[in-house]
N, C-alpha and C positions, 0 to 999 in steps of 0.2 A: 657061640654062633647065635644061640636066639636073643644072646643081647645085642648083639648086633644087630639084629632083624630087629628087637624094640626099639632100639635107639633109631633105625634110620627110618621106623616108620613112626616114632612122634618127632623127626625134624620135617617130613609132608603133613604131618595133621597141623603143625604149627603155621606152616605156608600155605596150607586151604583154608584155618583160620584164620590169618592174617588177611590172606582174599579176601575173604566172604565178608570181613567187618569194614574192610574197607568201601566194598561194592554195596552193602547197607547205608553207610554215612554219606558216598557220592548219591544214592537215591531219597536218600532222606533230604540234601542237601537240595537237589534238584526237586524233589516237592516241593521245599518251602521256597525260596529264591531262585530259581530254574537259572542260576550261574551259569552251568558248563553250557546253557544254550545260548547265552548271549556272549555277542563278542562287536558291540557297539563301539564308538569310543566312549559315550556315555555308560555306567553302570546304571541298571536298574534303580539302584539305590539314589542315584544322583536324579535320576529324572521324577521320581519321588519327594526327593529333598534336595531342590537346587539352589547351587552357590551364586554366590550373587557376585559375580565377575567385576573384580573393578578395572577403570579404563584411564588411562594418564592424558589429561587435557590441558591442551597448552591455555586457551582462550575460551571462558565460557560467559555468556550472553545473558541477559535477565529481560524479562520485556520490556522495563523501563529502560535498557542500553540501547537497543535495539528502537525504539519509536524514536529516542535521541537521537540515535545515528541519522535514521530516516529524514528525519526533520533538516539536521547540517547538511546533509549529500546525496540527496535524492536527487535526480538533474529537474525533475516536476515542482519541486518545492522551491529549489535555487531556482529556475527559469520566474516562477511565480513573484518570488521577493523581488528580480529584477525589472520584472511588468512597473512594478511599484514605483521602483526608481525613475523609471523611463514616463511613467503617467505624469508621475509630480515636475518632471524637465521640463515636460510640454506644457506642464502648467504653469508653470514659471513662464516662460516665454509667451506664452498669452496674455499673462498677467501684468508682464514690463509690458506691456501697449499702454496700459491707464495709467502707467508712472510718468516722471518728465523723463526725458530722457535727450541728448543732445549732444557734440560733436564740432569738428573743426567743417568749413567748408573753403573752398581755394577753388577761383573759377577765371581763366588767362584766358585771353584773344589778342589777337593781332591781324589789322587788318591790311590790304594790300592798298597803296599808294594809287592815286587815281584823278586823270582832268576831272575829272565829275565834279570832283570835293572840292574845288576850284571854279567852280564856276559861278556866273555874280549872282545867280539866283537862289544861289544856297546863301543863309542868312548869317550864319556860324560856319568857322572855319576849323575844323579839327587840328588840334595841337600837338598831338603825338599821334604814333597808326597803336600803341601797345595798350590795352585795358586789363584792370583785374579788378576779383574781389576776393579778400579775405576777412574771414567774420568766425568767431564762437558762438554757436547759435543754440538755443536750448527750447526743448518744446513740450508742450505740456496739452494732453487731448482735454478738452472740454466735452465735447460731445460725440460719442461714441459706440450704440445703442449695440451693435454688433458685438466688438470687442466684448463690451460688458458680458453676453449674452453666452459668447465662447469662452470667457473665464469662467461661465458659471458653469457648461457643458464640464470644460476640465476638472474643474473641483469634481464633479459627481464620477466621472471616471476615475480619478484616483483613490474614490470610497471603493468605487469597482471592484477595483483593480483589488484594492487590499481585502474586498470581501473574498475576491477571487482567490487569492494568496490562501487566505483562512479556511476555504471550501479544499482547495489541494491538503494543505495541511490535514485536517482531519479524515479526508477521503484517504490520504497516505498512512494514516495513522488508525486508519480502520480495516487497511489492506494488510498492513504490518502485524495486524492482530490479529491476523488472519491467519496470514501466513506463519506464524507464530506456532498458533495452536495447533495446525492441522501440519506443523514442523516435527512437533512433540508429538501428534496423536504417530504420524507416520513409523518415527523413531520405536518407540512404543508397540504398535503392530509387526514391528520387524524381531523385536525380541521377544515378542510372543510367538511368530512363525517360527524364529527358529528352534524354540523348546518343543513347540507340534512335530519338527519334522523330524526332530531329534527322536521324538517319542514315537513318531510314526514308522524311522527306521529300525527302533529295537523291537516292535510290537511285528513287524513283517519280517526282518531276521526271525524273531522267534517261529513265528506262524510258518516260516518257509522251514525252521529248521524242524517243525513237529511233523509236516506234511511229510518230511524224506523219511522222518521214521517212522511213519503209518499211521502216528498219533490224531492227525488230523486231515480232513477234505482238501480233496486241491481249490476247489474253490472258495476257501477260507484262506490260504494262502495268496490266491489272484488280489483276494476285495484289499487284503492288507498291506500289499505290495500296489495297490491300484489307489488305495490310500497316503504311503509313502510318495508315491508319483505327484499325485493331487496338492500334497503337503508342501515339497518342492518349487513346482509351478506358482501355486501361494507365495513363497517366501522369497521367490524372483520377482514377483510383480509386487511387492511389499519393499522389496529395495531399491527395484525400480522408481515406488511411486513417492518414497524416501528421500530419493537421489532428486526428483524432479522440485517436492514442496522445499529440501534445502535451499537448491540453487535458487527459485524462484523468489525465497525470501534474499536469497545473497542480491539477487536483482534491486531490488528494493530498497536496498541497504547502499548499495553502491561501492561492493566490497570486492576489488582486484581479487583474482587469483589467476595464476600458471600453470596449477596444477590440475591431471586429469581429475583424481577426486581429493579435493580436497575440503574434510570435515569442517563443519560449523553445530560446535557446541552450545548446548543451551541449556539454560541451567534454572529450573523449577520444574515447576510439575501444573500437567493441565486438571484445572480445579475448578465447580460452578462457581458461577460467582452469581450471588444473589440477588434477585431483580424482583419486584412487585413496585412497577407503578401503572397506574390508571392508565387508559389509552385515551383519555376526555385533556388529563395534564400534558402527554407528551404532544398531541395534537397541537396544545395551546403552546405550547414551548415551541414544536417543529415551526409554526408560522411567524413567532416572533424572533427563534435562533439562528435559522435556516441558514446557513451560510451561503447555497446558490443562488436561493430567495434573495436576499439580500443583494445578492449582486446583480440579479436579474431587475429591482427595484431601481438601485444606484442605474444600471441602464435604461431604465425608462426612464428616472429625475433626465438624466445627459439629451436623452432624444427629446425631451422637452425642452429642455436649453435650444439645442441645437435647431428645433423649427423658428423658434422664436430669434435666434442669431440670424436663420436665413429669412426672418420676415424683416427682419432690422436692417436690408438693406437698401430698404427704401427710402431710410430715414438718409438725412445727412449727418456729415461728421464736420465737426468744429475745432480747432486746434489754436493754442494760444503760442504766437512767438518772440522769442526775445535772443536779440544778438549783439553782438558789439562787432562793429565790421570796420574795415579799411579800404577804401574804395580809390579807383583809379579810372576813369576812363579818358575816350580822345580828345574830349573835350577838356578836363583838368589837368594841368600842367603837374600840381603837386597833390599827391593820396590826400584825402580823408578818412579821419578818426570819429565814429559817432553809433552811435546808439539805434536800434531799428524795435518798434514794439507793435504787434499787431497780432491779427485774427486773421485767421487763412480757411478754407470751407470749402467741402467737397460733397456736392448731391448729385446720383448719377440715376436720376429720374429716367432717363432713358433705356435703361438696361433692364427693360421690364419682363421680356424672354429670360435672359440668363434669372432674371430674380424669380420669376415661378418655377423654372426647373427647379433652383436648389428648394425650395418651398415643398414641391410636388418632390426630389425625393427624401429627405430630412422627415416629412409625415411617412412615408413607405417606410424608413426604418422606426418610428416610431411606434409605426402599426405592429410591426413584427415585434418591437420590445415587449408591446403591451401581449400578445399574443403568449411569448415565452412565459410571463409573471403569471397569464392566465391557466397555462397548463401545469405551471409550476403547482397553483394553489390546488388544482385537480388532482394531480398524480402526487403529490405527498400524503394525503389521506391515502389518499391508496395503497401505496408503499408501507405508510405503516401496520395497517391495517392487515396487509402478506406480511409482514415480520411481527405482527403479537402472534397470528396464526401460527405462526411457525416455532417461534415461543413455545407456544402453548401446546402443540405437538414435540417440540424436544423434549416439553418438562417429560410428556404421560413416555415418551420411548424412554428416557433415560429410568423413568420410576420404573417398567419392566423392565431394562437390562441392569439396573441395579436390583430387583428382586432376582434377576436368572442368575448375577453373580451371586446374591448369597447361596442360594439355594446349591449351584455348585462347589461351594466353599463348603457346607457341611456336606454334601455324598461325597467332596474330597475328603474332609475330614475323617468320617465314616469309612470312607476304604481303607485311610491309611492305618489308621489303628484295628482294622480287620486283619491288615497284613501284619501290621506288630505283632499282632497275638497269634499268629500264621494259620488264620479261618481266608486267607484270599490270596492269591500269589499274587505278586508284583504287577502283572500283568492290567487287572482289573483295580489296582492306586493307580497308573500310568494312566486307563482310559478316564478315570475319574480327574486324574489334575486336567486331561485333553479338552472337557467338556469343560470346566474351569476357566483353563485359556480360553476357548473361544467365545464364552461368556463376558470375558474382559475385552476380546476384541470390540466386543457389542457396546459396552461399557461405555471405550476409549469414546468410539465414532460416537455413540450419543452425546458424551463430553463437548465435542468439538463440534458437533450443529448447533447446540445451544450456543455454545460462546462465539462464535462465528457470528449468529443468527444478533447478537448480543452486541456486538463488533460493529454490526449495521446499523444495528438501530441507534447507538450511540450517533454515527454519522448523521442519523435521519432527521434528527431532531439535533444536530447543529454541535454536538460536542455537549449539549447543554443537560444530559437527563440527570435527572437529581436518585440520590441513592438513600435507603430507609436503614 
């Protein structure tokens, strides 16, 4: 009997010590990694030390494919090349005015029978009633002052035109840069959002799970669920604003799609890119590269043509001709074969109304060109002059968010090896990577004002700034 009684009282001491070692290691375990409180899909441990997810892309993008693309199939760049084409047609056809140029002429009558023609007072008697003429005739302007005057208009429009071609071009190519960067930086901020919110929902699971068991404040619980909220909100307007800078470079690009969303991969990484040049050189460069400049110029040479074509038309014109004709009239029984060579002349001295209207408005547009070239030379100093500024404030934001990322790279540092050696639970590495993130957020956005900012000025100064 009392071995019975020992036996069955060390098979409960064996089962209160099997308890008790157990109910030791679940609290031991929950000091160091407070496991049993979280139930994220993320472990603790992962928001700690994140994987770096890879993604399968069908098509990805470089910003050299990408400004190429832009340049082939932009409809602003193709509309621009065809301006060119359709300048140099019309120059053409102003220009055939001052060549020879010449053609068949064929000219019939037949007249109606009559006493008149008959009568004794007429001196000649008409022989047939049928008359014609047929001639090859070729003509060649001598004097011209007009024509000349509009050829020379057209040539300066079709410098225009192609400056204008060159001003799209770059303007498209400094939007595509744009949009580029602040493609990436978007991209970027979203996979930062969503390791916050990630991090924000195990940190307020915990905090709500510690509040139920008395461990902690309810308002310690609200701020970190009110942080979770917060985190969320961010990571919708982050894919939102994602979803907007993609499609808007797809605009750009001129790249079909059907689908509701459908990705546009890119492939680098948004990096400074090095710039110190003087604002005395880019100045001197913006006035001589200037692509609008340039075309706002070529439009004043044209408004110059063009007064002096509408004062040229006071002048006369002169034309030399030459035909070989076949003539027939009532009077010759049988056609003529013969040769016709002269000068034919046209002064229209009396059109002296229509000739100062076009005068008086040909100077109006002229006034206005010169006006354009005049603001141009104004407001480019000025423009650049906002974009060093600005320069010069991305560099000093970027040199503070790249001092706030280091600094949160070693207090991450610092927590994480606090928790390796289990002086800090998990909790306090998770708000340390937090601060991290959002330091990189800072980071990113400083990135992308600079090369933006960078983007423009290339534009400003005509494509043309030289690199050290």
């Amino acid at each position: 009997m009392e071995r019975k009684i020992f036996a069955f009282s060390q098979f409960f001491f064996s089962i209160f010590a099997l308890t008790l070692f157990a109910q030791r290691a679940s609290n031991q375990l929950s000091q160091s990694t407070d496991l049993p409180l979280f139930y994220s899909v993320k472990k603790p441990v992962e928001l700690i030390y994140p994987k770096q997810l890879s993604i399968n892309k069908q098509k990805t993008w470089t910003l050299e494919e990408v400004i190429q693309r832009a340049l082939d199939a932009n409809p602003e760049v193709v509309s621009a090349r065809k301006a060119i084409e359709q300048q140099e047609g019309i120059k053409m056809q102003f220009k055939a005015k001052l060549y020879p140029h010449g053609g068949l002429v064929y000219r019939a009558q037949r007249e109606q029978s009559s006493l008149l023609m008959f009568l004794p007072t007429i001196e000649t008697y008409p022989l047939t009633r049928t008359s014609w003429l047929g001639a090859v005739q070729i003509k060649q302007t001598i004097l011209n002052v007009e024509s000349v005057k509009l050829a020379r208009q057209q040539k300066e429009l079709v410098e225009k035109a192609i400056w204008q071609a060159m001003d799209v071009a770059l303007k498209t190519t400094a939007q595509v840069k744009e949009a580029f960067y602040l493609t990436l930086f978007r991209q970027e901020v979203v996979g930062i959002r969503e390791e916050l919110t990630e991090a924000s929902k195990a940190i307020a699971d915990y905090t709500m799970k510690m509040y139920k068991a008395g461990e902690f404040p309810q308002y310690q619980a609200l701020s970190a669920q009110a942080e979770y909220s917060t985190a969320q909100g961010d990571l919708a307007q982050a894919r939102y604003q994602y979803v907007k800078a993609r499609e808007q470079l797809r605009m750009i690009l001129n790249l079909p799609s059907g689908l509701e969303n459908d990705p546009l991969y890119l492939s680098g990484e948004s990096q400074i890119v090095p710039f110190d040049v003087p604002y005395d050189e880019a100045l001197k460069i913006a006035l001589q590269k200037r692509t609008d400049l340039n075309a706002a110029l070529h439009g004043l040479y044209a408004a110059h043509a063009a007064v002096a074509a509408a004062q040229a038309s006071y002048y006369p014109n002169l034309d030399a001709l030459l035909q070989y004709e076949n003539i027939s009239n009532v009077y010759i029984l049988y056609p003529k074969w013969g040769w016709t060579a002269g000068v034919q002349g046209q002064w229209n001295f009396f059109d002296i109304m229509e000739n100062n209207g076009k005068i008086k408005a040909q100077k109006a547009l002229e006034d206005i060109a010169q006006v354009k070239v005049t603001q141009l030379k104004v407001d480019i100093p000025a423009e650049l002059r906002e974009l060093y500024q600005q320069l010069k404030r991305s560099k000093e934001s970027f040199a503070f968010q790249e001092n706030a990322v280091n600094d949160a790279e070693k207090g991450f540092y610092q927590a994480r090896r606090l928790f390796e050696s289990g002086e800090t639970n998990w909790v306090q590495a998770v708000l340390a990577r937090q601060a991290l993130l959002k330091a990189k957020i800072g980071y990113a956005e400083a990135k992308y004002i600079y090369n933006a900012a960078l983007a423009r000025l290339e534009y400003a100064v005509g494509g043309q700034l030289p690199r050290d």
